[in-house]
N, C-alpha and C positions, 0 to 999 in steps of 0.2 A: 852510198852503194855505187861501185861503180862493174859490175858484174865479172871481176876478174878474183875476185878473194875467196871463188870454191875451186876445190880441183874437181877438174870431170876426166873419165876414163871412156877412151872410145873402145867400143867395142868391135873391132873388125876382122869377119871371116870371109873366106874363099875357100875353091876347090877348082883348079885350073883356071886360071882367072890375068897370066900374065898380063894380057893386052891393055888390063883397067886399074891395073894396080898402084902403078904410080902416081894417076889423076886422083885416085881416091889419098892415095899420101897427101900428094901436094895440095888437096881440098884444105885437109886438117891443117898443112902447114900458112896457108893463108890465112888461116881466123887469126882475126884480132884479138881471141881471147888467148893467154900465154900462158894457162895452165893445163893445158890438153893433154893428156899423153894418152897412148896407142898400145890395147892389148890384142895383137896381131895373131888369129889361128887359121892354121895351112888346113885343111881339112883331107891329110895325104894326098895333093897333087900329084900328078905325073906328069906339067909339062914346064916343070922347071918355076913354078910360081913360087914355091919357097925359098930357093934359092935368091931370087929378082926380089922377094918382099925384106928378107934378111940385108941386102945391099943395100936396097934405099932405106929403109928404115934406118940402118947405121948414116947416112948421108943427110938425107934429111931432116931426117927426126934422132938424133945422137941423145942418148941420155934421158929419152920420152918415148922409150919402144918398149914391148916383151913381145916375144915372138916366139910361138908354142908350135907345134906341128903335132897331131893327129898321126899314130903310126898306122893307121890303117882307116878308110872312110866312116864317121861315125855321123856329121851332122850336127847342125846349128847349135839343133835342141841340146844335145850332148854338150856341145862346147858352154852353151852360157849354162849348165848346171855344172858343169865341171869347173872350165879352169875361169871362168868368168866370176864366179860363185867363191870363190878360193881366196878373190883380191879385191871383191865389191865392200869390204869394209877399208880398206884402206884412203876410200875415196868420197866424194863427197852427192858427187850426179853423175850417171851412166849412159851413156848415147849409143844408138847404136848404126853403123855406119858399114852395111856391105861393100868387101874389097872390089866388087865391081861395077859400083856407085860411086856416086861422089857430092859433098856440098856444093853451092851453086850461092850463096851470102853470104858473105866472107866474115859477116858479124852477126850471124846466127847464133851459136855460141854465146858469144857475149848477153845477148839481148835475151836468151835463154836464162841464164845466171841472172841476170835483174828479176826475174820470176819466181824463181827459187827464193834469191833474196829477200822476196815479199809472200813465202810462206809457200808457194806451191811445194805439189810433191809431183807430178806428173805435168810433162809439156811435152807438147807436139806440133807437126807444124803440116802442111801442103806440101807437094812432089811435083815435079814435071818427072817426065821421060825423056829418055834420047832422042825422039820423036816428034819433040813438043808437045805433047799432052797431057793438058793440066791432069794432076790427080783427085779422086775424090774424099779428101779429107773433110773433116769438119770437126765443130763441137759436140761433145757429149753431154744430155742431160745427165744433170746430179742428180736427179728423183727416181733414175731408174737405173736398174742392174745393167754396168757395160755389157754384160753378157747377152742382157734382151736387146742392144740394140745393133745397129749397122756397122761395121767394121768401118772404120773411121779415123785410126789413129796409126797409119803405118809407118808413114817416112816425114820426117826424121823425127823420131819415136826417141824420150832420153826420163829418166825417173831418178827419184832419190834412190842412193846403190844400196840403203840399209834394206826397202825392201824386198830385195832380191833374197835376203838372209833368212826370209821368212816362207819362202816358198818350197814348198817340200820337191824332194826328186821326181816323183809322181806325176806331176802337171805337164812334164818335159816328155812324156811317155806315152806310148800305149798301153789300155789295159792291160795286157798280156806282161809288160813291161818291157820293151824292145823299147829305143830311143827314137820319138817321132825322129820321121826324115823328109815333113814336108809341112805347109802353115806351122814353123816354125816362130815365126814373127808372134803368131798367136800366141803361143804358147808362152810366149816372154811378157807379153803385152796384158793379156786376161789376168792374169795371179795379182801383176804390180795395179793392174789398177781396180780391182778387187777389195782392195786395201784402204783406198782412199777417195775421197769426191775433191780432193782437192788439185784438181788439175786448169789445164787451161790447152787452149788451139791456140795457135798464132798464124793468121791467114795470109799465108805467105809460100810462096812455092820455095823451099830453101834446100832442097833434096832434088838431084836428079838420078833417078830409077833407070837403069841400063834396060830397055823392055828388050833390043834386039841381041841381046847375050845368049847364043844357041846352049846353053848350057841351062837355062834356066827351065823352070818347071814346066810351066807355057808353053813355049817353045818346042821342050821334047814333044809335050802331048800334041802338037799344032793345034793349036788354038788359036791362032792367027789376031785377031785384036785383042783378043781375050788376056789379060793380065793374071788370070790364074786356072786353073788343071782342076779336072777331076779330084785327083788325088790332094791335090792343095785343100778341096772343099769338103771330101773327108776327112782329113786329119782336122780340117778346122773344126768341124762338126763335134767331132771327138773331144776336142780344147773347150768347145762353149759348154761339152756336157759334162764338164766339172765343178763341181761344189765350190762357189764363190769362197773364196779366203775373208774372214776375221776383216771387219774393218778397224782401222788404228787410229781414224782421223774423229772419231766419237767416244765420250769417253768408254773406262774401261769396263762399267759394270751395264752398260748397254751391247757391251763386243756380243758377237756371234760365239756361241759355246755349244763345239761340235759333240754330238752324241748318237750313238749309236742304236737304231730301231730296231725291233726283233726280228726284223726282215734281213737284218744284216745290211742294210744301204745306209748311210751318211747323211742327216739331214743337218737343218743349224736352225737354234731357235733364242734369240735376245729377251733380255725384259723390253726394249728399246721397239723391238718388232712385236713382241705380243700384244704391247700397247697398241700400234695402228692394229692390228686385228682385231683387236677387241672394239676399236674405234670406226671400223669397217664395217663390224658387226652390227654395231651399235646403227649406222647410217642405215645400213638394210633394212633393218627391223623398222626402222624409222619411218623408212620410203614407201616403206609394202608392208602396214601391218598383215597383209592376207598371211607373207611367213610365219606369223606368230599362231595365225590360227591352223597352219597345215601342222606343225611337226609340238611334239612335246618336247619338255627339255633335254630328253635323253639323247634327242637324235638331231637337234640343233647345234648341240657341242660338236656332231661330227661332221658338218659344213664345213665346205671349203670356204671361207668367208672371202677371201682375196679373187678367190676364181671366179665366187659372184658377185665380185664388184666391178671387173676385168667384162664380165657378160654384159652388166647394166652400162656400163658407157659407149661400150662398143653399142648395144639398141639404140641409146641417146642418141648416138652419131648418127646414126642411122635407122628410125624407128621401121622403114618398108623394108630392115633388113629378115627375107626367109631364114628360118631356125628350124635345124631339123635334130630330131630327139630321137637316138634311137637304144634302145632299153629304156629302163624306167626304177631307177634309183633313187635317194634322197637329193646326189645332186639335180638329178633330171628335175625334181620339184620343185628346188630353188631355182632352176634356169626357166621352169616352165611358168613361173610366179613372178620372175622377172620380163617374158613376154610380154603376159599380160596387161603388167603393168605399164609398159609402154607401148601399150596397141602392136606388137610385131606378129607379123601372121607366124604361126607354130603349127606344127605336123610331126606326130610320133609317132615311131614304128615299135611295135612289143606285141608280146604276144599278151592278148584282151585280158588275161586273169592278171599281169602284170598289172596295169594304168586300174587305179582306184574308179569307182563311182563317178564321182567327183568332177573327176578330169575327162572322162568318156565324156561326158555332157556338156563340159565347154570347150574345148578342143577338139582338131580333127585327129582323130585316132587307124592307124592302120593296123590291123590284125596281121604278124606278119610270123610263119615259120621261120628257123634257120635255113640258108644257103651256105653253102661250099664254093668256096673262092681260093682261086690256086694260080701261084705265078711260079714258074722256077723251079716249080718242086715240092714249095711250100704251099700248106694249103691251113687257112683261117676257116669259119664260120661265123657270120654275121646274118641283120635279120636279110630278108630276100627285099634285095635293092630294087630290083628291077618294076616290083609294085608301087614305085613309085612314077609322078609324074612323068611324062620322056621330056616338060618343058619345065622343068621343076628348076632353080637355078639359087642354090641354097650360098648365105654367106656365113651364116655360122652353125657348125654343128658338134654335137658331145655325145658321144661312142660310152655311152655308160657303163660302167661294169659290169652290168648284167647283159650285157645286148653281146658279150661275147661268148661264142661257142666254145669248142676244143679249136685251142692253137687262137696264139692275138700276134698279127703282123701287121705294123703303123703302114709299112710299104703298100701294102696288100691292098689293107683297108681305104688307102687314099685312093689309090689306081683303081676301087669300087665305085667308091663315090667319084668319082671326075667329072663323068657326064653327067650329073647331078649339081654340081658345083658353081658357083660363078666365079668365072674364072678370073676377075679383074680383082676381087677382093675375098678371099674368105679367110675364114679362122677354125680350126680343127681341134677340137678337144677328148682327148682319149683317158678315161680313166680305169683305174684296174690293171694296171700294168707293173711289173715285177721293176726292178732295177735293171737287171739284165737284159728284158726285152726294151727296155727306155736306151740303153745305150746301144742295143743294136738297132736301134731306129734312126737314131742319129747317124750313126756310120754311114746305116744301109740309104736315108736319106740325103745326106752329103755326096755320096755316091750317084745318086741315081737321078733327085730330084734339088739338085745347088741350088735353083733360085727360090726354093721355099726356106723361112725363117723357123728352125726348133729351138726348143728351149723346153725344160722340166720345170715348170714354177712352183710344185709343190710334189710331195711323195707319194708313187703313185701314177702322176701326172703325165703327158706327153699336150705340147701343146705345138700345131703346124698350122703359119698361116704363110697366105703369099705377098 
């Protein structure tokens, strides 16, 4: 192996972008690796970048260019499901390289290709900026959905080009379907690596990120150190809240096999994944027989078994961690049984005919009416917050599906709870929520609240921690 025996296709777009365009050429033309060639899109410029990319491209890169142009402003997202999507079989690994960027190891490339040639499907590497500022790249665990974790794999981001073939037009979109026009990176990056666990980081700064390009996202918004916008952390929001892609890298009768609930939302369920559920379950029951004595089998089956496995480690971690319960459902009895079991103080708010016998007697129980909570216009119903402690400093709590009134808003509900909160760690769980109000939580949080983590881990589900 000597990592010159794949072809790889760079992927390079712009939109007014003269000034950077020929360093990002001349990056490509430095690699040591001699199979690169250049799918160049203009994203209709207007200050003459297409013309200056078509010259040197013919100059530099003779014979290792396409050079597409956009007749009118469409966006990243657009370009790599269109003309990127069109030419990804022809090729063997895909990179992708903003025309107002540039490499900065001239044998990145190549030393990419020795990975591939040892079976990856996904590499990535570390960024500086124009600036000198390392980036914050890293490794992804394999054990856990890229989706649940940190954004970590931006520059220089390159994957096997077969699975681009697999990502539907959808991913690159708004619900509504208008073509994202921002966390586009996302939107390339979530599907492909969706797919497979078989990736790798290479700790290495081999991408330099243009940060003071007035044209960039950042920038317009002034965001001043800030490396991404508002807007960038909406549309991101929107990218993570889509239904992980099939993986390819296990076999085939373990794949994710999409089907349709009568709610009309998209889940996905394996034999491969029903196994660890069932093996989740199995540990539960294990840990706490007291579950076995709360519920009969009818309403065991409808345990979220992964949400309370997700509860019991997070206690472990932290057994002094406050738990606050508010309705009182079947999951609220598995959470409240997981308390327990590892000594975590717990406090529930319902109203008293809700909470069994039972639980009145060894838990602190609050009788609480509905309250009306309104922001914007929008107005929820939850139980009345404010009966609670004023020093109360809760790190994990679960919004049961009975605990909500007329109208459920994730926004709402957090900015309820905040003075309640500890604000250095918590984890928020919402259940009883439609599909639709799950993805306008996400927007509306991406929006409003970017340093919080969302994620749907199950149907139904809304999960926000900090």
């Amino acid at each position: 192996m000597n990592g010159n025996d794949l072809s790889v296709l760079i992927f390079m777009t712009g939109r007014n972008c003269q000034d950077y365009i020929k360093r990002a050429i001349a990056s490509v033309v430095e690699q040591s690796h001699q199979k690169a060639t250049v799918l160049y899109v203009d994203d209709a410029s207007d200050d003459g970048s297409h013309e200056l990319a078509a010259r040197l491209l013919n100059e530099m890169l003779p014979g290792r260019h396409t050079l597409v142009r956009n007749n009118e402003r469409m966006g990243k997202a657009f370009s790599a499901s269109t003309h990127l999507r069109a030419v990804a079989g022809e090729h063997d690994v895909i990179a992708i390289l903003d025309a107002d960027d540039r490499l900065i190891d001239p044998n990145i490339i190549r030393q990419m290709m020795l990975s591939y040639e040892a079976g990856k499907d996904v590499v990535w590497t570390n960024f500086m900026t124009d600036r000198e500022r390392l980036g914050g790249n890293g490794p992804l665990s394999l054990e856990i959905s890229p989706r649940a974790q940190a954004w970590r794999s931006s520059h220089f981001f390159t994957f096997r080009a077969s699975l681009l073939l697999s990502v539907p037009e959808s991913y690159f979109q708004y619900p509504d379907g208008r073509w994202l026009d921002a966390a586009c990176d996302f939107a390339i990056a979530y599907p492909i690596l969706d797919q497979t666990r078989r990736y790798e980081f290479i700790p290495k700064p081999a991408y330099c990120y243009t940060e003071t390009n007035p044209n960039s996202h950042h920038n317009m918004a002034n965001m001043g150190n800030d490396l991404s916008s508002p807007r960038q952390r909406s549309c991101a929001s929107i990218v993570r809240a889509k239904a992980p892609l099939p993986r390819l890298d296990i076999p085939k009768r373990a794949r994710p096999m999409m089907a349709s609930a009568a709610s009309g939302s998209k889940v996905f369920e394996t034999s491969g994944a029903q196994g660890w559920v069932t093996a989740v379950a199995a540990h539960l029951a294990a840990s706490m027989p007291r579950l076995l004595e709360r519920f009969d089998v009818s309403e065991l089956v409808r345990l979220d078994a992964l949400m309370g496995f997700a509860w019991l480690q997070l206690l472990r971690q932290d057994s002094r961690c406050n738990t606050l319960l508010l309705g009182y459902g079947e999951n609220s009895v598995m959470l409240e049984c997981i308390a327990q079991h590892v000594r975590a103080p717990l406090l529930v708010m319902a109203s008293g005919n809700d909470v069994p016998e039972v639980t009145r007697g060894e838990v602190n129980v609050v009788r609480t009416p509905w309250a009306e909570y309104e922001m914007s216009g929008q107005v929820c119903y939850l139980p009345q917050l404010d009966l609670l402690p004023a020093s109360s400093q809760f790190g994990l709590v679960l919004i049961d599906a009975s605990a909500w009134g007329k109208g459920r808003s994730a926004v709402i509900a957090l900015a309820a709870l905040a003075p309640y909160m500890d604000q250095n760690n918590f984890s928020v769980w919402m259940s009883g929520m439609s599909a639709d109000e799950i993805q306008i939580a996400h927007e509306e949080i991406g929006e409003s609240l970017p340093m919080l983590l969302v994620s749907s881990p199950s149907a139904g589900v809304l999960h926000v921690r900090s």
